[in-house]
Z-matrix of the N, CA and C atoms (Angstrom, degrees):
N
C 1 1.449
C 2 1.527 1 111.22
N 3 1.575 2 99.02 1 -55.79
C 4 1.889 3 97.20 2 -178.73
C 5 1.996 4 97.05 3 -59.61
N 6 1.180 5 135.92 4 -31.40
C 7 1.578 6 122.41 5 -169.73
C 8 1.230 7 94.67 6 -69.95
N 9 1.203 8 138.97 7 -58.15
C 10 1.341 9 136.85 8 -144.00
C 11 1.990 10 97.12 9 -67.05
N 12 1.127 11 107.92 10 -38.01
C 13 1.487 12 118.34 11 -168.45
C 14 1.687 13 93.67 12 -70.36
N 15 1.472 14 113.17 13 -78.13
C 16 1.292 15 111.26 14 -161.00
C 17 1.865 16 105.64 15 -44.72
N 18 1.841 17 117.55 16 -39.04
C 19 1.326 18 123.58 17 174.16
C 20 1.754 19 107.61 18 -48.52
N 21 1.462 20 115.67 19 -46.93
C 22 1.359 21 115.31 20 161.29
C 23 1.451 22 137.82 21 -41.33
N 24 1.638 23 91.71 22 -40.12
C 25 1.421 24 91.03 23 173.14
C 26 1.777 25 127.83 24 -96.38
N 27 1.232 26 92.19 25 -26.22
C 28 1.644 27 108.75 26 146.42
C 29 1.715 28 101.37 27 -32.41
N 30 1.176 29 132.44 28 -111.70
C 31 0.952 30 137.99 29 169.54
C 32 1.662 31 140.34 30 12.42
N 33 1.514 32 91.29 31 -65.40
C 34 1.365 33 111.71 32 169.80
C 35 1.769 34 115.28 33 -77.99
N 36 1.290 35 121.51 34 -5.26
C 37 1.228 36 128.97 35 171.48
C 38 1.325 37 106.27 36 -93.14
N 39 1.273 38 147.55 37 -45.04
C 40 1.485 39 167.39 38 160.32
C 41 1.793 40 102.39 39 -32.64
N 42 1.665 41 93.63 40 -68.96
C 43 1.702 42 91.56 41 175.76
C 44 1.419 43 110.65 42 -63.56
N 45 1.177 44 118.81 43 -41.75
C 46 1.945 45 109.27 44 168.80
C 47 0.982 46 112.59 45 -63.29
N 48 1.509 47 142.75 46 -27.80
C 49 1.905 48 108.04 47 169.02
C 50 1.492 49 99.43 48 -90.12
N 51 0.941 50 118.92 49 0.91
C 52 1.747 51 104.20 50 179.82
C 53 1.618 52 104.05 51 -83.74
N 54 1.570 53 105.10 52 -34.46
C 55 1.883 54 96.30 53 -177.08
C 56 1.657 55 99.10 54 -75.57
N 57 1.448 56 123.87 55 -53.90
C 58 1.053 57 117.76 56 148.88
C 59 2.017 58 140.16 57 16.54
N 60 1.769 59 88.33 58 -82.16
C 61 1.345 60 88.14 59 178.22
C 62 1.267 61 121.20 60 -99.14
N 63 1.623 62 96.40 61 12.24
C 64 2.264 63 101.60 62 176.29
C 65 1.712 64 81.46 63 -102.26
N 66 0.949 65 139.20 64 -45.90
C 67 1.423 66 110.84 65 168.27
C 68 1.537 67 136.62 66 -50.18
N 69 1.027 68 115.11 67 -25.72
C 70 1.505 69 139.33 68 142.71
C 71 1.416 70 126.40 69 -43.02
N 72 1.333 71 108.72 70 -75.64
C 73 1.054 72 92.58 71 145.28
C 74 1.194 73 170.72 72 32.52
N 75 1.732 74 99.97 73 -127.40
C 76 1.527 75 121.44 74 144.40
C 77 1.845 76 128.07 75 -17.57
N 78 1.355 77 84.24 76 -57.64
C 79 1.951 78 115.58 77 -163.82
C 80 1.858 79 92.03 78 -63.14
N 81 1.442 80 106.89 79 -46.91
C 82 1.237 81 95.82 80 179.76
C 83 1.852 82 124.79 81 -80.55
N 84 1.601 83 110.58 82 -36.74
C 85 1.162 84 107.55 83 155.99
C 86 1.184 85 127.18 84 -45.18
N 87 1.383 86 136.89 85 -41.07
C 88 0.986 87 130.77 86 -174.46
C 89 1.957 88 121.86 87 -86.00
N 90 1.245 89 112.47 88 -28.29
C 91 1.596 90 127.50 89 154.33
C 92 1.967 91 102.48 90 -33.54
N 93 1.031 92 92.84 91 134.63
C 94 2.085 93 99.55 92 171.05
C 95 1.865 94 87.50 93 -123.11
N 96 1.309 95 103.21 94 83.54
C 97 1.417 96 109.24 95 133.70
C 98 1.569 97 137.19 96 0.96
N 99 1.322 98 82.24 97 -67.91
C 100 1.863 99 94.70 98 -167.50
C 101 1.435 100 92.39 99 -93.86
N 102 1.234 101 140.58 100 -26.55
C 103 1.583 102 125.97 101 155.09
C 104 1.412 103 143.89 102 -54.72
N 105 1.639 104 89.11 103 -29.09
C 106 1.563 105 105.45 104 171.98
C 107 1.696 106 108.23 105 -81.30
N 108 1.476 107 123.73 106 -33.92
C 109 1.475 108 109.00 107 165.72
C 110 1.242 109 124.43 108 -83.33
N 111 1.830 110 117.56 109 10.92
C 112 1.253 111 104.76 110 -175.45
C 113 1.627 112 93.41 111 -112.58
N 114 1.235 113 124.75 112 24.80
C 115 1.476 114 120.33 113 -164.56
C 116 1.633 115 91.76 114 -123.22
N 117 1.472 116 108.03 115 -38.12
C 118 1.569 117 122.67 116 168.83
C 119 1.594 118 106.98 117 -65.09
N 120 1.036 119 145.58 118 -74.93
C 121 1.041 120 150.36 119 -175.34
C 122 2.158 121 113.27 120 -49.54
N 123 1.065 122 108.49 121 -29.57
C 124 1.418 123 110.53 122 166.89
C 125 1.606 124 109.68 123 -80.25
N 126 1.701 125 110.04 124 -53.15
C 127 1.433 126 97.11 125 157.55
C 128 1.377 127 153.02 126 -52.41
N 129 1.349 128 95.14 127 -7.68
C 130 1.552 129 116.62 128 167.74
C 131 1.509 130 104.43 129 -99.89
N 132 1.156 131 148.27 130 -20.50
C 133 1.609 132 137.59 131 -160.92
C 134 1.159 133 91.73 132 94.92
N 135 0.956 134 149.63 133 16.54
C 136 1.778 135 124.62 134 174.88
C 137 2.071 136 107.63 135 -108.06
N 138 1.445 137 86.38 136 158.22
C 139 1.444 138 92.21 137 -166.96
C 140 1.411 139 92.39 138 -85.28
N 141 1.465 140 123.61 139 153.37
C 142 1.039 141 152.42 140 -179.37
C 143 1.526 142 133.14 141 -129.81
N 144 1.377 143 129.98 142 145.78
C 145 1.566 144 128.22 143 -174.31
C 146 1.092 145 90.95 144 -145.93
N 147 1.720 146 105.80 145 130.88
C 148 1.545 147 140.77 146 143.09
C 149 1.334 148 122.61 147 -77.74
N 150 1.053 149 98.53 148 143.85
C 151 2.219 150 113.76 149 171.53
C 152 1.265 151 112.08 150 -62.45
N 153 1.335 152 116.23 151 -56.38
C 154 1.053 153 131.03 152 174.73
C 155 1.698 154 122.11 153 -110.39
N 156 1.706 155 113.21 154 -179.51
C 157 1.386 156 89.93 155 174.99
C 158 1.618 157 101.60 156 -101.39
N 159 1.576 158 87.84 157 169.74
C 160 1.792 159 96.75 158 -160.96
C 161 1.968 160 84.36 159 -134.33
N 162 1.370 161 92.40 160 138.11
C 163 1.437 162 94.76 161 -172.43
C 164 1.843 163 101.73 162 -99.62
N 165 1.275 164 109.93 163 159.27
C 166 1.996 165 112.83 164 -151.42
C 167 1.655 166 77.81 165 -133.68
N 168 1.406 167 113.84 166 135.56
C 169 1.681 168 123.94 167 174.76
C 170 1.499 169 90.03 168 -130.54
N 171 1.517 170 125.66 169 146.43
C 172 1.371 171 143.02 170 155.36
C 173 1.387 172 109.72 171 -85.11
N 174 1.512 173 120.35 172 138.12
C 175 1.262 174 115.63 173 169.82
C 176 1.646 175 91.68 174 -122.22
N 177 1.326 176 120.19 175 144.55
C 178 1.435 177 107.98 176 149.59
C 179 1.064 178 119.35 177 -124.50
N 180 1.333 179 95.01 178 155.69
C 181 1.786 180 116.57 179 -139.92
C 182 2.087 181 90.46 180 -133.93
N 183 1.410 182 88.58 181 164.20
C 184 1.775 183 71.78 182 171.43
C 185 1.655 184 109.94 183 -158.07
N 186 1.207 185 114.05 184 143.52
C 187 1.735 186 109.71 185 -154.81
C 188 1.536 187 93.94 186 -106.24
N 189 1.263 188 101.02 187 117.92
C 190 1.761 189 122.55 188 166.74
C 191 1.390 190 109.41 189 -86.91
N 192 1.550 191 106.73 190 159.85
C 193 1.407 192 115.24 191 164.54
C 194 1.131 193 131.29 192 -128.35
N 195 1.463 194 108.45 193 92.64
C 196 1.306 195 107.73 194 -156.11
C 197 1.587 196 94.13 195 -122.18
N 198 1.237 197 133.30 196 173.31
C 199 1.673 198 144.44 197 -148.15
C 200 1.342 199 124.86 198 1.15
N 201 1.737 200 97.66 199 52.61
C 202 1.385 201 88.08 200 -163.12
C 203 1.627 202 141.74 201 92.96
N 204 1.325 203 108.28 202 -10.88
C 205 1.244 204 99.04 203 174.32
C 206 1.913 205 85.38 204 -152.58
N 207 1.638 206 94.65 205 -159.98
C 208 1.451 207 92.57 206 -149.24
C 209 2.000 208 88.00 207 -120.02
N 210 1.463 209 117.19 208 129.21
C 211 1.289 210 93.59 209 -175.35
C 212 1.551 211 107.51 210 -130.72
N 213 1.612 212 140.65 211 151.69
C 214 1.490 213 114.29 212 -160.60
C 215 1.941 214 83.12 213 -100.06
N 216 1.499 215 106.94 214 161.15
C 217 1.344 216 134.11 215 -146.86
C 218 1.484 217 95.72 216 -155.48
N 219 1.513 218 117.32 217 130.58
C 220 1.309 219 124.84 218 173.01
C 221 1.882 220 138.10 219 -60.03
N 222 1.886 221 77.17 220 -26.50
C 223 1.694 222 116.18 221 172.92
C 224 1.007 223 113.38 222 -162.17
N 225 1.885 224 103.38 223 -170.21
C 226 0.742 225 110.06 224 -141.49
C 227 1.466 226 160.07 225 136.09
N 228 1.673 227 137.37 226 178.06
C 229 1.613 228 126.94 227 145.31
C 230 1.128 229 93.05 228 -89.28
N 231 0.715 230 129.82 229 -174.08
C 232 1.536 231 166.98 230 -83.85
C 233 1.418 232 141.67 231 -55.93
N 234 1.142 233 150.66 232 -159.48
C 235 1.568 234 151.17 233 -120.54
C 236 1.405 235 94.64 234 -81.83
N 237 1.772 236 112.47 235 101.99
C 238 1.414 237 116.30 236 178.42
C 239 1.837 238 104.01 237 -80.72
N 240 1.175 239 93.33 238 131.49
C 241 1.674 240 110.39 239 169.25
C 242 1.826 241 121.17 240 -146.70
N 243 1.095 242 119.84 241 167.08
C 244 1.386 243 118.08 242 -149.80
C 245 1.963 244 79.50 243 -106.99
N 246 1.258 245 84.75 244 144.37
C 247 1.882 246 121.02 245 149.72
C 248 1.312 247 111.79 246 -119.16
N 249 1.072 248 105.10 247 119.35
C 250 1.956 249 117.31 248 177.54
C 251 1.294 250 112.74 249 -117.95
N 252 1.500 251 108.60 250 119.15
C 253 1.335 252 137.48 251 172.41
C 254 2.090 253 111.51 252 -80.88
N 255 1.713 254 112.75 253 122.21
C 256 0.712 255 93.08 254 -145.62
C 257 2.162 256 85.49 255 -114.75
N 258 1.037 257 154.55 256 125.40
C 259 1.331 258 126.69 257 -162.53
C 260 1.192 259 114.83 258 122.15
N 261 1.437 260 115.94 259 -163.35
C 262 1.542 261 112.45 260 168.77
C 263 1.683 262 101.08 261 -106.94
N 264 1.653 263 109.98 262 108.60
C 265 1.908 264 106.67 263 -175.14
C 266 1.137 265 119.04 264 -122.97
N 267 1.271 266 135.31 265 141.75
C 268 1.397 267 146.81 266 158.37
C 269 1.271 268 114.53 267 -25.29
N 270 1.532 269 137.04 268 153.58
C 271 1.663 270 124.48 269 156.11
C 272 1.607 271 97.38 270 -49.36
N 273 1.517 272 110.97 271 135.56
C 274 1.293 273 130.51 272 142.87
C 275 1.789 274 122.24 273 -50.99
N 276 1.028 275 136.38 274 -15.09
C 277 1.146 276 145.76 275 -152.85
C 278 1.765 277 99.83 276 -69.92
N 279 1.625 278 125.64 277 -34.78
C 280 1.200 279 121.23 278 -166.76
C 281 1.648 280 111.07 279 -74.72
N 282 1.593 281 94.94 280 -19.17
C 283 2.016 282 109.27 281 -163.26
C 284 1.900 283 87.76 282 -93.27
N 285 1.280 284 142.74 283 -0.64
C 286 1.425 285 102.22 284 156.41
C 287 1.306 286 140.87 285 -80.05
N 288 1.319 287 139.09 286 -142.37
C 289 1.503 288 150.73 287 -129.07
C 290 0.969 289 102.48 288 -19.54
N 291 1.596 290 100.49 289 89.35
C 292 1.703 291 128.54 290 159.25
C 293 0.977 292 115.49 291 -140.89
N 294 1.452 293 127.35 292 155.48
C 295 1.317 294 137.06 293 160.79
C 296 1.850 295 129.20 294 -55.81
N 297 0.632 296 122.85 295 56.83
C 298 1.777 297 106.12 296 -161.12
C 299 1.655 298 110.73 297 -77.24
N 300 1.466 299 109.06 298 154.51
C 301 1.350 300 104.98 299 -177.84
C 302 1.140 301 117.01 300 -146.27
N 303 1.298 302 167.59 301 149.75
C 304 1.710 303 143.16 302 -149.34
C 305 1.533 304 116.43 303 -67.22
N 306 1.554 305 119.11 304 -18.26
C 307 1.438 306 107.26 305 157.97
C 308 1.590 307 118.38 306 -71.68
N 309 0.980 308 111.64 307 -17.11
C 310 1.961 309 117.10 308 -178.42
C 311 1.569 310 135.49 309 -107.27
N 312 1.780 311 92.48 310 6.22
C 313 1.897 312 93.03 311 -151.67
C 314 1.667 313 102.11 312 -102.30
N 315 1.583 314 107.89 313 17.18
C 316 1.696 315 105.03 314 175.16
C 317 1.376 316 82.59 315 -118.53
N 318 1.511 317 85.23 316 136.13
C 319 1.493 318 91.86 317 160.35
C 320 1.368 319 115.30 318 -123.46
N 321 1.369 320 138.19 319 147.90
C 322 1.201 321 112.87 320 -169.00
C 323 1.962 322 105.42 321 -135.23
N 324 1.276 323 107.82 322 132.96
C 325 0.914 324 145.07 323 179.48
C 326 1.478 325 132.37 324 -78.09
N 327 1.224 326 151.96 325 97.02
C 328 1.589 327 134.66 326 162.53
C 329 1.795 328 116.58 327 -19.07
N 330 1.593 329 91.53 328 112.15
C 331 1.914 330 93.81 329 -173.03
C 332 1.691 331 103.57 330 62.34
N 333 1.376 332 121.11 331 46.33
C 334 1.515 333 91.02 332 171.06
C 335 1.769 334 89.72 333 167.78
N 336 1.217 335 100.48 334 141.70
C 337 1.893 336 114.65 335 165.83
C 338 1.608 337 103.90 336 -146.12
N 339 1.782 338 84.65 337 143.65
C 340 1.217 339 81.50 338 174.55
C 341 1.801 340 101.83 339 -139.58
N 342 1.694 341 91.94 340 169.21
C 343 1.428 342 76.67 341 -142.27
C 344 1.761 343 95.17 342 -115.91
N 345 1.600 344 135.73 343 87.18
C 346 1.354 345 103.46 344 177.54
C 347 1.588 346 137.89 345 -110.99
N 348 1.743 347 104.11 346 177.42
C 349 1.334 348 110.47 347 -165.37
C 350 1.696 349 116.56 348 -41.24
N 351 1.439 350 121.20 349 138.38
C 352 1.444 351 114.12 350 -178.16
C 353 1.498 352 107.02 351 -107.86
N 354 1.349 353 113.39 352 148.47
C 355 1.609 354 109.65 353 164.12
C 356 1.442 355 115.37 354 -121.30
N 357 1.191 356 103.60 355 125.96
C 358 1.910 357 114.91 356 172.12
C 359 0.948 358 140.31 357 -117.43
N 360 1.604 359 133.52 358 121.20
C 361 1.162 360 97.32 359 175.03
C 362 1.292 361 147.26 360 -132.89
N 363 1.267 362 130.78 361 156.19
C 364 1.611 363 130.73 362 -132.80
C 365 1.619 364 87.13 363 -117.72
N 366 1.089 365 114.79 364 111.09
C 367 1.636 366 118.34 365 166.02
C 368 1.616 367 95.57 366 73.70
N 369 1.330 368 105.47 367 -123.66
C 370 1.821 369 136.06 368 -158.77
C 371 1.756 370 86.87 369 -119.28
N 372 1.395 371 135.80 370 12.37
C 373 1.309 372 117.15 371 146.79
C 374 1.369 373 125.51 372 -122.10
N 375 0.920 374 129.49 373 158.73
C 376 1.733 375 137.36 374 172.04
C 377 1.525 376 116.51 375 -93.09
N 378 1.359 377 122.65 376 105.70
C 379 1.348 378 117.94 377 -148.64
C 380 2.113 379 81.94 378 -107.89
N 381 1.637 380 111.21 379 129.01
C 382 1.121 381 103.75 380 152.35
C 383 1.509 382 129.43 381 -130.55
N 384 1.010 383 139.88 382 136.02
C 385 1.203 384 150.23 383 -163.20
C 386 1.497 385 115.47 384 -111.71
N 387 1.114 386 126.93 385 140.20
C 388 1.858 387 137.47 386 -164.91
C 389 0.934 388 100.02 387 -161.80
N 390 1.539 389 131.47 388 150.11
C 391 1.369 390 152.77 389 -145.56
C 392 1.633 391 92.17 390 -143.67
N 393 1.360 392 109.38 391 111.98
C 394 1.805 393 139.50 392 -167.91
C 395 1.381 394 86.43 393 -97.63
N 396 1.691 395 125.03 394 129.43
C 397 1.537 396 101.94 395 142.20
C 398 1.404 397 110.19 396 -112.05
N 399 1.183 398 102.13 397 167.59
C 400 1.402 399 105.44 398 178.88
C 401 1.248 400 141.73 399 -107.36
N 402 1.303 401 98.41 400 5.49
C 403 2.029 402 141.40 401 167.42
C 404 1.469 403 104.72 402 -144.26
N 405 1.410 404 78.62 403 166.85
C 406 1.865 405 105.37 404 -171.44
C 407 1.598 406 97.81 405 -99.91
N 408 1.364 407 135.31 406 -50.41
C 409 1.109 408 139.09 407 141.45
C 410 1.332 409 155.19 408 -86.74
N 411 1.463 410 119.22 409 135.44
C 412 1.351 411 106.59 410 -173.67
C 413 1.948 412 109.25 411 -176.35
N 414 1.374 413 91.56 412 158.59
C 415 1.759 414 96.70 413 168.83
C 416 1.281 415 116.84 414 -127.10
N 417 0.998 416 133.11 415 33.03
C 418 1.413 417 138.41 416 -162.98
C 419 1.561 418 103.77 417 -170.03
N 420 1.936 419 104.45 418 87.07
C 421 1.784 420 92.42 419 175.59
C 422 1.467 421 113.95 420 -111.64
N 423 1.192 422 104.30 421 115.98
C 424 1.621 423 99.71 422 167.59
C 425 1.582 424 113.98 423 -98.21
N 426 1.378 425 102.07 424 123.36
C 427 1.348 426 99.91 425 164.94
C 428 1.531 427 144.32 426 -83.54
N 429 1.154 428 151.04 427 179.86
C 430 1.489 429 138.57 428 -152.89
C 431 1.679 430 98.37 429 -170.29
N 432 1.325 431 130.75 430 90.57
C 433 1.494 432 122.06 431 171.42
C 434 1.475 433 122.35 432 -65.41
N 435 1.292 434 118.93 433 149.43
C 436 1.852 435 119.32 434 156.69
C 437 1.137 436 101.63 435 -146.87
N 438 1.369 437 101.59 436 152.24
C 439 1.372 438 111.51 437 -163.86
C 440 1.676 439 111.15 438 -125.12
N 441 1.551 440 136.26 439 132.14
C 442 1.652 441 109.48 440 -172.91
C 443 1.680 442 75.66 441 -148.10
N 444 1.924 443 77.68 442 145.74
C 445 2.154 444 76.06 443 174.37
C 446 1.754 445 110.19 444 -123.34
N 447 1.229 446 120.62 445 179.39
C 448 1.692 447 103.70 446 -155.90
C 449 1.491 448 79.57 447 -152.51
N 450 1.363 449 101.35 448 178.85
C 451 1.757 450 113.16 449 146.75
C 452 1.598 451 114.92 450 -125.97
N 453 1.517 452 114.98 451 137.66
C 454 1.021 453 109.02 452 -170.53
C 455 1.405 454 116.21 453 -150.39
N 456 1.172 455 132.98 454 104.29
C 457 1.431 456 159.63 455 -164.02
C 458 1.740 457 87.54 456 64.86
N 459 1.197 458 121.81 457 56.10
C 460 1.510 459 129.83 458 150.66
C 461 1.229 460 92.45 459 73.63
N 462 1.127 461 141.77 460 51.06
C 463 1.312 462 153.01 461 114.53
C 464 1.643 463 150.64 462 -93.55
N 465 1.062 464 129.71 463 129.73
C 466 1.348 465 108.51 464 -177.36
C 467 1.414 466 115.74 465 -62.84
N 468 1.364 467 118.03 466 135.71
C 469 1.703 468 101.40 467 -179.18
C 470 1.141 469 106.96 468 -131.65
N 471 1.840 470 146.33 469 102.03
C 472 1.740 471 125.83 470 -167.87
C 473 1.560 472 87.89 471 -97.44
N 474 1.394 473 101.70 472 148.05
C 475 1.744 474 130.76 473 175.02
C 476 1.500 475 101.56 474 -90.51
N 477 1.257 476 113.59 475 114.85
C 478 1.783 477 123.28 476 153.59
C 479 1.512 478 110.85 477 -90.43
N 480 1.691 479 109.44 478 100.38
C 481 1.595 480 88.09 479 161.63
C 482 1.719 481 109.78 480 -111.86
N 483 1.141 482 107.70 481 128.99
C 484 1.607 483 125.91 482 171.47
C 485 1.717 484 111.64 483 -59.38
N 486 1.107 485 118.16 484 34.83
C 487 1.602 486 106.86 485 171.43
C 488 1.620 487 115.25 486 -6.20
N 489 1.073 488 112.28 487 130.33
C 490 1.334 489 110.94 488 160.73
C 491 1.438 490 121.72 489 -108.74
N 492 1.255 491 140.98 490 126.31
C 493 1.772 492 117.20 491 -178.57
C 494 1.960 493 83.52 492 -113.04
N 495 1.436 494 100.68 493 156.43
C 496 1.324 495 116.37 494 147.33
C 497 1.273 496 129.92 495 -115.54
């Protein structure tokens, strides 16, 4: 009686690391690597190269300020700026009213990252930054910053846009 049990549980431990490590697996087969550092590296300003070409969509999105902090919103008033989906991606529409900030603004996706606008802020301004592309396709992104600052609902606010060229 005790063999047959402990053989039982033998068993049932065996099929748990086996579902285990095909879930494992999977999770990693299916991750694109070289998409996730090329989605990081544009979100940072750095130039980047694809294998292939990877097609870049603009969404604009637009960051309100409402309780105090600053949150991006599909519509709307306020400060329209682009989130760019970079891959093959879902509508973005479920991932707003959030805060994003350069530790949080890739998100990454199966076949797809997307990348959005962050707001920070540095002293007495709110610095936000968004990633422009400037094609729909491409394997070769170099990026190009400009920077312009405004006031806006009585705040200082400077604009980062990340040009992208391909």
């Amino acid at each position: 009686m005790l063999t047959a049990r402990y053989l039982l549980a033998l068993v049932a431990a065996v099929v748990a690391t086996a579902l285990v490590a095909t879930s494992t697996i999977n999770a990693v087969a299916s991750a694109d690597f070289s998409l996730r550092a090329l989605a990081s590296s544009i979100a940072s300003g750095k130039p980047a190269k694809a294998e292939t070409p990877l097609s870049i969509r603009a969404y604009t999105v637009y960051y309100v300020y409402r309780g105090g902090r600053w949150i991006v919103e599909g519509g709307g008033p306020g400060l329209p700026l682009y989130a760019v989906a970079i891959g093959q991606c879902p509508p973005i529409w479920e991932m707003l009213n959030k805060t994003f900030t350069a530790r949080n603004n890739t998100v990454y996706l199966t076949r797809c990252s997307i990348i959005f606008p962050t707001a920070e802020a540095r002293g007495n301004t709110t610095v936000f930054t968004h990633v422009v592309p400037m094609c729909d396709v491409g394997t070769d992104f170099r990026p190009e910053t400009a920077e312009e600052s405004y006031i806006y609902a009585n705040m200082t606010v400077k604009i980062r846009a990340v040009l992208v060229w391909c």
